[in-house]
ROKE-510837 format. One record per residue (C-alpha): residue in one letter; y, x negated, z. Coordinates in pm, whole numbers, padded with zeros to 5 digits, always signed. Example, Ala and Ser with C-alpha at 12.3 -4.5 7.8 and 13.67 -1.06 7.14 Angstrom:
2
A-00450-01230+00780 S-00106-01367+00714 
REM end
This chain:
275
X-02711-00103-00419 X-02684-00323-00097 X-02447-00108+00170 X-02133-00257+00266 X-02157-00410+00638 X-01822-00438+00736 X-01492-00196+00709 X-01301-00440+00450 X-01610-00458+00246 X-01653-00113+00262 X-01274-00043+00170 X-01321-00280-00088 X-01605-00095-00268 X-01383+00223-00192 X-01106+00099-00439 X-01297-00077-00697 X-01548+00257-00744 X-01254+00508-00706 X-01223+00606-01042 X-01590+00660-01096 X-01648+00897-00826 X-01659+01275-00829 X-01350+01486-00721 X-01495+01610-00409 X-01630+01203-00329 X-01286+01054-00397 X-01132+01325-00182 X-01358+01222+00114 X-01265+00870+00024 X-00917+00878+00051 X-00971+01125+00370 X-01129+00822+00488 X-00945+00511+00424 X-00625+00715+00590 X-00840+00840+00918 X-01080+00541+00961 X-01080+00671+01367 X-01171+01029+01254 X-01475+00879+01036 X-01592+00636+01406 X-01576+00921+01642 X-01602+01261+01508 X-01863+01467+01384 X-01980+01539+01085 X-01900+01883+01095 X-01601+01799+01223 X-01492+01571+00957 X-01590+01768+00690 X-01405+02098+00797 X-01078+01821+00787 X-01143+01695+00536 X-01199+02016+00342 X-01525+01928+00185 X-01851+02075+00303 X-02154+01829+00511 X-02357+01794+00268 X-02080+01619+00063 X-02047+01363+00320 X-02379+01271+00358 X-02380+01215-00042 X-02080+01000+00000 X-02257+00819+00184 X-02605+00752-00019 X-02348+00688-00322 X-02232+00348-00119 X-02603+00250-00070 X-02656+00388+00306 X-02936+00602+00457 X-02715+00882+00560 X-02395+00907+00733 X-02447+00801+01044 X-02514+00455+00885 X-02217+00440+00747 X-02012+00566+01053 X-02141+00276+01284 X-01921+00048+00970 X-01626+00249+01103 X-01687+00228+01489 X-01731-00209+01479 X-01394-00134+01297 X-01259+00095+01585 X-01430-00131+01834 X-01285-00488+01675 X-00911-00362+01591 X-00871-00169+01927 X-00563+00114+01947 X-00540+00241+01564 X-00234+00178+01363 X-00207+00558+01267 X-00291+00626+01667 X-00006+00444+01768 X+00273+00611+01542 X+00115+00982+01608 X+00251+00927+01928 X+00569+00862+01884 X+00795+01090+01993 X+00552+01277+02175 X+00718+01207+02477 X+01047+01382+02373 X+00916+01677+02199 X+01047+01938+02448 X+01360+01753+02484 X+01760+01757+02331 X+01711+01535+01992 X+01972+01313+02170 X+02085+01058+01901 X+01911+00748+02136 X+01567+00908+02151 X+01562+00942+01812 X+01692+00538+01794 X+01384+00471+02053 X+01129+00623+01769 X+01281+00448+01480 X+01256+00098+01693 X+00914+00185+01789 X+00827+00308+01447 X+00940-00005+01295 X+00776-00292+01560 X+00400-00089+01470 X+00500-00086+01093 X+00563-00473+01157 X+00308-00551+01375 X+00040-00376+01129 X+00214-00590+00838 X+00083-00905+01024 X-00251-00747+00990 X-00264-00628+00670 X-00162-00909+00396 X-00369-01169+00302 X-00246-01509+00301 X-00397-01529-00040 X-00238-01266-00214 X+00071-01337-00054 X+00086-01712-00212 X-00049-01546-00579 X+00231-01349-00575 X+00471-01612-00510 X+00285-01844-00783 X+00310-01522-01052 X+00686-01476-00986 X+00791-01891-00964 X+00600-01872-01316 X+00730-01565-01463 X+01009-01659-01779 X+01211-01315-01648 X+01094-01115-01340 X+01128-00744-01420 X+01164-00500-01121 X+01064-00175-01122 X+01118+00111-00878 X+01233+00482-00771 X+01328+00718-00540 X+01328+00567-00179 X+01169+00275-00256 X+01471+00188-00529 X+01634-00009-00248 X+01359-00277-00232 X+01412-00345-00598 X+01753-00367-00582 X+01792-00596-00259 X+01563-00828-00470 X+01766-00859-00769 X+02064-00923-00583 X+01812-01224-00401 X+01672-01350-00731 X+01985-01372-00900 X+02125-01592-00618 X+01801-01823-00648 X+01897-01846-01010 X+01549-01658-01129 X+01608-01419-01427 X+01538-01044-01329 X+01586-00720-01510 X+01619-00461-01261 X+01471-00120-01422 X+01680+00121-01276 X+01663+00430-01533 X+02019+00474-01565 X+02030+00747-01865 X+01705+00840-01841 X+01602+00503-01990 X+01369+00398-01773 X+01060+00293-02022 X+01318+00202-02249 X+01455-00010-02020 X+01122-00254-01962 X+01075-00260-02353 X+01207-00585-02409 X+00926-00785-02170 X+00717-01050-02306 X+00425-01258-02254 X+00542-01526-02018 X+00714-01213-01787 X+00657-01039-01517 X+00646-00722-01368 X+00729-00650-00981 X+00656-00289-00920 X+00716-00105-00580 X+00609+00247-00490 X+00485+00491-00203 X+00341+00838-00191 X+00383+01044-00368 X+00379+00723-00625 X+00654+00779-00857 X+00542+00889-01226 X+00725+00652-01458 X+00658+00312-01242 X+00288+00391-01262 X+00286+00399-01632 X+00482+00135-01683 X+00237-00054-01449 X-00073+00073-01653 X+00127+00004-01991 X+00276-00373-01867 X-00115-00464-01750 X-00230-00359-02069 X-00026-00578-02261 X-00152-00895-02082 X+00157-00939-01897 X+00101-00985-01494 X+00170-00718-01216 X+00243-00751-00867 X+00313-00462-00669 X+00357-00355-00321 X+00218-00034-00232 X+00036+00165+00049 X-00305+00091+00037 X-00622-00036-00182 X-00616+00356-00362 X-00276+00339-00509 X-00224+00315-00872 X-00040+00027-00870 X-00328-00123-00689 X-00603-00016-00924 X-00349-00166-01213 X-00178-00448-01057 X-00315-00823-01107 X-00223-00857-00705 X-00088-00602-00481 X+00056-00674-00130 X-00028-00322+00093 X+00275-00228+00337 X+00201+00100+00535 X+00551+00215+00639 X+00599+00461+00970 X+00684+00826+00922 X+00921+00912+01264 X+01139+01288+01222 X+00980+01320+00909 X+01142+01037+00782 X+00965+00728+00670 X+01179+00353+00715 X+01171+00092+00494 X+01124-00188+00757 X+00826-00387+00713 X+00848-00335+00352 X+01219-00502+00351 X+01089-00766+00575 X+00808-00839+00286 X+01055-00864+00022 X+01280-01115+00282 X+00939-01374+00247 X+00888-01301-00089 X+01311-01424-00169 X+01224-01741+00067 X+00878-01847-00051 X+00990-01794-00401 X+01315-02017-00348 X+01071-02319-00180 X+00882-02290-00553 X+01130-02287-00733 X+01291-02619-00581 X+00952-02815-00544 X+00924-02710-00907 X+01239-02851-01020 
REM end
């Protein structure tokens, strides 16, 4: 096979072979899509010991994605160090280091949120294609009902967009598992529906089946998730990637809200050129 020759090629081939590779190959994988700098710069002793694999493992990751060793591959990751400058995950490792040894005074911690939240935004910008972005759009404006489907921290997202929809007059089902119901819940969608699911790790259990089970049925998916090795990815007909900021142990829903804020507006320009 022909070696990738850029990082999003390379992440590309990442996702779409995921579920073929070994369970020591997709653990190096996913050590590498989350530490991109690590993979430039560091050894590969070094890498494997964090990664918790041994060397030899690497080097076979490697040959697996068509390159003559490892180093080959890790030049892929330095023109992606070199071209992107400071790395997104560089940037929010340090907040906060500045106040470590100090009082957790209630405006530090505001300072790290704010901060948090501008790199979570900033990387947003990066991140979503234009492309994806308007196929979502085109799936939802489409869509007879718009089903909504999410848990646990993310639950807010889903139910900030109901609220939206139903003021743009778009049908929505919001799935919320009230009862226990959840599956039961998403039963009555149909050809002609759709299926907006949102979820972070650790990915919540019943929205990734109901992903895999919704796909399966022909109807489309569009998800937002945290990167091209989420389930929801691997099942989704698009997915739009948001990588949130974790500051105090704590991870904000910022960028992700400000997704679902274009979605509302880009839908409600459809839906009147439509009508």
């Amino acid at each position: 096979m022909t070696a990738p020759r850029t990082y999003e090629a390379l992440r590309d081939e990442l996702a779409s072979r995921h579920d073929e590779l070994s369970k020591r190959l997709k653990q190096i994988a996913e050590y590498a899509l989350d530490n991109p700098n690590d993979m430039a710069l560091e050894t590969v002793s070094a890498i494997a010991e964090r990664a918790a694999v041994q060397p030899s493992s690497l080097i076979r990751f490697a040959k697996a994605f068509g390159y003559t060793g490892f180093s080959e591959m890790q030049k892929v990751f330095r023109s992606h160090l070199v071209e992107n400058g400071s790395n997104y995950k560089e940037r929010i490792r340090s907040l906060g280091r500045d106040s470590v040894h100090q009082s957790n005074a209630s405006s530090i911690v505001l300072d790290d949120f704010i901060d948090g939240g501008i790199a979570a935004l900033s990387n947003l910008r990066d991140v979503i294609i234009p492309e994806r972005l308007e196929q979502t759009v085109d799936i939802l404006a489409k869509a007879d009902v718009v089903y909504l489907s999410a848990q646990r921290r993310s639950f807010p997202i889903a139910s900030y967009l109901a609220y939206a929809l139903a003021h743009l007059d778009k049908r929505c089902v919001l799935i919320d598992g009230n009862g226990g119901m959840f599956l039961e819940q998403a039963r009555s969608m149909r050809k002609g529906d759709a299926l907006l699911a949102i979820s972070f790790k650790s990915y919540a259990s019943d929205v990734v089946q109901l992903v895999k089970e919704t796909r399966g049925k022909g109807i489309p998916v569009v998800s937002i998730s945290d990167g091209v090795l989420s389930p929801l990815a691997q099942h989704s007909d698009v997915c739009l990637e948001v990588e949130e900021v974790e500051v105090h142990a704590f991870r904000s829903l910022s960028a992700t809200m400000t997704l679902a804020l274009t979605l509302v507006v880009a839908l409600g320009h459809a839906l009147d050129q439509s009508s």
